[in-house]
C-alpha positions in Angstrom: -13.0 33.0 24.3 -13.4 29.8 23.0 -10.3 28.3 21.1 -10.8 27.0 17.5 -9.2 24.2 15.6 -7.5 27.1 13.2 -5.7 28.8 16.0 -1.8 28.2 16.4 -1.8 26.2 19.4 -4.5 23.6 17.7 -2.9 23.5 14.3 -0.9 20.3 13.3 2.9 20.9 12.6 2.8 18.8 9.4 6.2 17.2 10.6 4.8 14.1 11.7 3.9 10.7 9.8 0.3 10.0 10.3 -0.2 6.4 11.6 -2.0 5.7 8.3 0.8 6.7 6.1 2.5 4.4 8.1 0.2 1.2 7.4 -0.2 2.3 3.6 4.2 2.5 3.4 4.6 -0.9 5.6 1.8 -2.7 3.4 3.1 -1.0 0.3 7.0 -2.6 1.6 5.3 -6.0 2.1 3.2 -6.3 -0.9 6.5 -5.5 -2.9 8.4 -8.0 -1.0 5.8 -10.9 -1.5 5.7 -10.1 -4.9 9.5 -10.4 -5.6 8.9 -14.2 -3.5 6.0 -15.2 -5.6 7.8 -15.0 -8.6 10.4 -16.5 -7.5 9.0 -19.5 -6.3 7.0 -19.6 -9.5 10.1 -20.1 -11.3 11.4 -22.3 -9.2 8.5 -24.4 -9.8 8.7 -24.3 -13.5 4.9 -22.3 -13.4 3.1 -25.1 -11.8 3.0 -23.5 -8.2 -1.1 -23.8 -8.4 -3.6 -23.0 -6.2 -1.5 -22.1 -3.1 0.6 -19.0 -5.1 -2.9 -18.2 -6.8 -4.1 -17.5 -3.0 -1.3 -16.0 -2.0 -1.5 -13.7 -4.4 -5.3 -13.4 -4.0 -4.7 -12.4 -0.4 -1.8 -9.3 -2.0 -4.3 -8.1 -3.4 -6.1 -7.3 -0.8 -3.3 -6.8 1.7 -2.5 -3.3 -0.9 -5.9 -2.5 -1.5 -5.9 -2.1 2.5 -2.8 -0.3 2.0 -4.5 1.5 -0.6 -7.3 2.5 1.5 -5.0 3.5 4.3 -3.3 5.7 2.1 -6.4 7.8 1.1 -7.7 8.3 4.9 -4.2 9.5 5.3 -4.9 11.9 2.2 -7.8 13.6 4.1 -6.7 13.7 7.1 -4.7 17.3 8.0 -1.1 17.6 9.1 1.8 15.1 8.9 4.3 14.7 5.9 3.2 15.0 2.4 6.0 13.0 1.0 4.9 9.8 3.5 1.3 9.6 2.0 2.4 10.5 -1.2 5.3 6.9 -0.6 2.2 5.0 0.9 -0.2 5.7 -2.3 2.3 5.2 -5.2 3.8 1.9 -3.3 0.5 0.1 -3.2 -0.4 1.4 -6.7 2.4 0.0 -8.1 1.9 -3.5 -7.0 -2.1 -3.2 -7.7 -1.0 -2.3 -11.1 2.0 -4.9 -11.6 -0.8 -7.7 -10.3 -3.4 -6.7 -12.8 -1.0 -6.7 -15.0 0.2 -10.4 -13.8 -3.4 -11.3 -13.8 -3.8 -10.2 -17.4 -0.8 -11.7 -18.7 -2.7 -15.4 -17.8 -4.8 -15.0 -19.9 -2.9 -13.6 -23.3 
């Protein structure tokens, strides 16, 4: 008899951390971190940090929308713990939703 992905032996534990919840937590930890540092250095520069912070935060962007993306191929895929995708998703979220925000604020 053939063995099937459902059967006990196949079946993930669920007491794992994918490696994708992983990258989504770490980019989520980093994004947060460069964040804290560009505003910092923005006030340390009186608001005139220019093109350089612009970029920097151009490139955290996309740094959480890859965490982002991580943490939704870690949504699909079965097994490992819940609460590690579910860190990895609302980390990134929040500093995609903090930029916006940031990016918004220019312009009011």
């Amino acid at each position: 008899m053939k063995k099937s992905f459902l059967d006990d032996k196949y079946r993930p534990t669920g007491e794992s951390v994918l490696k994708e919840s992983k990258i989504s937590i770490v980019c989520g930890l980093i994004g947060m971190v460069l964040y804290c540092a560009l505003v910092g250095l923005s006030f340390w520069q009186g608001g005139s940090g220019g093109r350089y912070l612009g970029l920097i935060g151009w490139l955290l962007f996309a740094l959480t929308g890859a965490g982002e993306y991580y943490a939704v191929i870690g949504f699909e895929q079965p097994g490992g713990r819940v609460i590690a995708k579910v860190c990895g998703a609302l980390l990134n979220g929040f500093v995609i939703l903090v930029l916006i925000l940031t990016f918004i604020r220019a312009f009011i």
